[in-house]
N, CA, C and O of each residue as an XYZ file, in Angstrom:
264
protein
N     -49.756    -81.363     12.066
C     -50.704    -80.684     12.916
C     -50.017    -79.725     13.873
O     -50.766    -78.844     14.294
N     -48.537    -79.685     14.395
C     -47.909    -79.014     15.156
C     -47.477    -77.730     14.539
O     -47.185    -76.692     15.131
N     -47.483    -78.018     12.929
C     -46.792    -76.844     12.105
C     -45.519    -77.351     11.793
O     -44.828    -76.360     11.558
N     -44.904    -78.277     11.677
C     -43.867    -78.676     11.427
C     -44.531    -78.653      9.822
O     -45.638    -79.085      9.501
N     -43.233    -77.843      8.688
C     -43.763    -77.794      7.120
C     -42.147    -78.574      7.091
O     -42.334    -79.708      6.651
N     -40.953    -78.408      7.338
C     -39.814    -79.469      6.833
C     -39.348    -80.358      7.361
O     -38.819    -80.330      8.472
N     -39.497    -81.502      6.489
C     -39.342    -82.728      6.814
C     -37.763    -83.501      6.975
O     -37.161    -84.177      7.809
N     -37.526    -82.899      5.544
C     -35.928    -83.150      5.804
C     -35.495    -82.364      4.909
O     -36.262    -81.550      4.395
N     -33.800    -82.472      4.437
C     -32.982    -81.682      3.681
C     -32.378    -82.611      2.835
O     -31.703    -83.548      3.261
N     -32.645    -82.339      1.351
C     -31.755    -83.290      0.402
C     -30.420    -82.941      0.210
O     -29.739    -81.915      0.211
N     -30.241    -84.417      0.006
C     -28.431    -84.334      0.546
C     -27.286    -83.726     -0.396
O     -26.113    -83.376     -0.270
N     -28.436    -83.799     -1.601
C     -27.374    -82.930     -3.265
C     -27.609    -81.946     -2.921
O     -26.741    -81.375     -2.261
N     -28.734    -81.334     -3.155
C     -29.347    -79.773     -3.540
C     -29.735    -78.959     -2.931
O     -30.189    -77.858     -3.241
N     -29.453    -79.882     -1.153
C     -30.036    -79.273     -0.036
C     -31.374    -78.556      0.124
O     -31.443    -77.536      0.810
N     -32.449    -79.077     -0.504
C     -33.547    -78.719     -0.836
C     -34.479    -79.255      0.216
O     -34.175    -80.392      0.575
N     -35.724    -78.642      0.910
C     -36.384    -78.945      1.771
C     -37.289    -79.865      1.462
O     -37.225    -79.992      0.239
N     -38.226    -80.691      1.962
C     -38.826    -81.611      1.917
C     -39.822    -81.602      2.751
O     -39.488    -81.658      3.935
N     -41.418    -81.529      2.432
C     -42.458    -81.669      3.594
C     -43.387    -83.065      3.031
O     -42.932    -83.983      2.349
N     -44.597    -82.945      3.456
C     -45.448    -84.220      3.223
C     -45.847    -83.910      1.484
O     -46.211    -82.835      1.008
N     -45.675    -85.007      0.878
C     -46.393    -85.297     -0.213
C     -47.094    -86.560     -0.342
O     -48.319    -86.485     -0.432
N     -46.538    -87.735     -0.368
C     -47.740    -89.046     -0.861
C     -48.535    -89.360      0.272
O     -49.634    -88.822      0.405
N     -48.139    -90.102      1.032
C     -48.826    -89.830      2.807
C     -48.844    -90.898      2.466
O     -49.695    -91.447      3.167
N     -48.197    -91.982      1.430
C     -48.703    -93.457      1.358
C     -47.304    -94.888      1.708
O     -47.301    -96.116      1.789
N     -46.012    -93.452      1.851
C     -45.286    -94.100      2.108
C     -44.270    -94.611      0.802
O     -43.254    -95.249      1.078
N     -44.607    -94.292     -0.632
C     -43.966    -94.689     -1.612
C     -42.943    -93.775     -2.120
O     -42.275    -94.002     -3.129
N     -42.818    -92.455     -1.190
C     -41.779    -91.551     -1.724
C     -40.356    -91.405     -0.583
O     -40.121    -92.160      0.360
N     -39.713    -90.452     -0.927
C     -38.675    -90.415      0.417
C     -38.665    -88.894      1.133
O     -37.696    -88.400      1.710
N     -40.080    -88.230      0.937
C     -40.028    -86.833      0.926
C     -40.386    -86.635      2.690
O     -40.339    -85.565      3.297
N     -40.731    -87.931      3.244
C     -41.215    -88.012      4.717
C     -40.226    -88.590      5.866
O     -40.558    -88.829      7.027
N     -38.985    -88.757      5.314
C     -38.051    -89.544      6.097
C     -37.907    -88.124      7.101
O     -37.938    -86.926      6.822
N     -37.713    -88.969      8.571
C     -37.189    -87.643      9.668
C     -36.515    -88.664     10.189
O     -36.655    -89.833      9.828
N     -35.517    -88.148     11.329
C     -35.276    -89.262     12.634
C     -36.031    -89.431     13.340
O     -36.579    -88.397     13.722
N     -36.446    -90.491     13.838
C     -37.027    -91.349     15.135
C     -36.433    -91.832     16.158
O     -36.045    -92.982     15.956
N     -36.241    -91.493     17.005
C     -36.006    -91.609     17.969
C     -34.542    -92.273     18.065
O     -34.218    -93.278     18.698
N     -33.683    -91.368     17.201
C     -32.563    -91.528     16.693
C     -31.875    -92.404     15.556
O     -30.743    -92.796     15.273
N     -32.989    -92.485     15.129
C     -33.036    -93.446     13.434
C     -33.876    -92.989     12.192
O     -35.034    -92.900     11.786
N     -32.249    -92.697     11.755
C     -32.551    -92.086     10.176
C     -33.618    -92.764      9.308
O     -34.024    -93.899      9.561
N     -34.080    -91.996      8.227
C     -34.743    -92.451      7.840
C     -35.828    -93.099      7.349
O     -35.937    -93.659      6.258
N     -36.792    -92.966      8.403
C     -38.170    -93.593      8.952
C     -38.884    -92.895      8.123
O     -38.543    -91.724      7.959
N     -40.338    -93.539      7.204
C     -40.990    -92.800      6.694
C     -42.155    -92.057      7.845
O     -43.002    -92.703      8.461
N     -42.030    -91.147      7.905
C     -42.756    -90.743      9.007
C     -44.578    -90.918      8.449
O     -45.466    -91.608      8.949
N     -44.610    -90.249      7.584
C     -45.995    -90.779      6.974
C     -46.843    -91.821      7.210
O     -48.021    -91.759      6.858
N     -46.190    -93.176      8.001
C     -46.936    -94.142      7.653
C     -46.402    -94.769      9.209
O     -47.107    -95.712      9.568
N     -45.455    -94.466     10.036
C     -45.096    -94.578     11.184
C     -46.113    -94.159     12.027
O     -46.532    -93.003     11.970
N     -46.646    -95.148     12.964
C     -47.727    -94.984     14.283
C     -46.950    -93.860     15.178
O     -45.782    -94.115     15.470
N     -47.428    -92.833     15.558
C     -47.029    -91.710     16.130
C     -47.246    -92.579     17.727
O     -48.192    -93.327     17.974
N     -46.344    -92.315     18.480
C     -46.121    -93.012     19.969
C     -45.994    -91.902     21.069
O     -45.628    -90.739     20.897
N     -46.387    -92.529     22.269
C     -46.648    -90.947     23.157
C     -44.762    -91.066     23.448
O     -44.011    -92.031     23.310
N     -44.557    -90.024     23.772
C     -42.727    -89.647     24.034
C     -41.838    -90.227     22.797
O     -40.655    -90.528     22.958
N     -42.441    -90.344     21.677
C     -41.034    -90.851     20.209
C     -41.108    -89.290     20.325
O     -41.978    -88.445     20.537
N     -39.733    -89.328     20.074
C     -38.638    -87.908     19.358
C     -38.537    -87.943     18.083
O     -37.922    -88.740     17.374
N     -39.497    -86.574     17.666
C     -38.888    -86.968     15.586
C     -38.052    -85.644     15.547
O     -37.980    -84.669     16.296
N     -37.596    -85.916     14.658
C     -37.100    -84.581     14.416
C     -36.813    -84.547     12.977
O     -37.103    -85.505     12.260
N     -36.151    -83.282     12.441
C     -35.944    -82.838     10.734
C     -34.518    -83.913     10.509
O     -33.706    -84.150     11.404
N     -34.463    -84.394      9.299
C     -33.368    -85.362      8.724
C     -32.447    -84.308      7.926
O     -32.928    -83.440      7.198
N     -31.082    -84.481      8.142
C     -30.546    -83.772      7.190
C     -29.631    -84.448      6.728
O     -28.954    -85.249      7.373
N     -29.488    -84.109      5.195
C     -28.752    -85.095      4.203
C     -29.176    -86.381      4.307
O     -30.398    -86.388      4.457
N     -28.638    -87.642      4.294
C     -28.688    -88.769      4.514
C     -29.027    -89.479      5.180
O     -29.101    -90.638      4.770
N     -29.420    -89.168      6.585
C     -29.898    -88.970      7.390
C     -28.971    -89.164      9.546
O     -29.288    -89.651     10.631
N     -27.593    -88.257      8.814
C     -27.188    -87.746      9.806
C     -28.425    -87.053     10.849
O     -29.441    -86.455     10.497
N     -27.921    -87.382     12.318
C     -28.708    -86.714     13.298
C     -28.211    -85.657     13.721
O     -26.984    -85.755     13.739
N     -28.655    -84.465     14.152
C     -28.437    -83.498     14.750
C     -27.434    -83.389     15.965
O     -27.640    -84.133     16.923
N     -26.389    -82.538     15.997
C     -25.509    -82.302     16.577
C     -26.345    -82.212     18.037
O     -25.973    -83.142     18.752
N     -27.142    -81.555     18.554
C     -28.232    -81.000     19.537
C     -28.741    -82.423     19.717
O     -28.530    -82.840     20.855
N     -29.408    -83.361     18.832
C     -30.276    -84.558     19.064
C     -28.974    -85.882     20.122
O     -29.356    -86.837     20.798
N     -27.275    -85.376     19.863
C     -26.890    -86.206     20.880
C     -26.304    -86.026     22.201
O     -26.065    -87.004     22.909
């Protein structure tokens, strides 16, 4: 709803990633949370002040996020 379209970056092909299943059975929704890789964001209760942000590769955090 903010406009956020990438979700994360695959870690071979470096290929972008936004929402597809919304059910939680894929890995196309992983971002960081509030400094933890990985989280399917899709299916994660959105909280007032959690920090998400874009996942890249594996789910290293952002140089900026420490």
């Amino acid at each position: 709803a903010n406009g956020v379209l990438i979700y994360r970056v695959t870690p071979e092909m470096k290929r972008t990633r936004g929402f597809f299943c919304a059910i939680g059975k894929c890995s196309s929704c992983f971002m960081v949370v509030d400094g933890v890789p990985n989280v399917r964001t899709c299916v994660t209760p959105l909280l007032a002040g959690m920090k998400v942000e874009t996942q890249r590769d594996k789910g290293r955090v952002p140089m900026d996020a420490c």
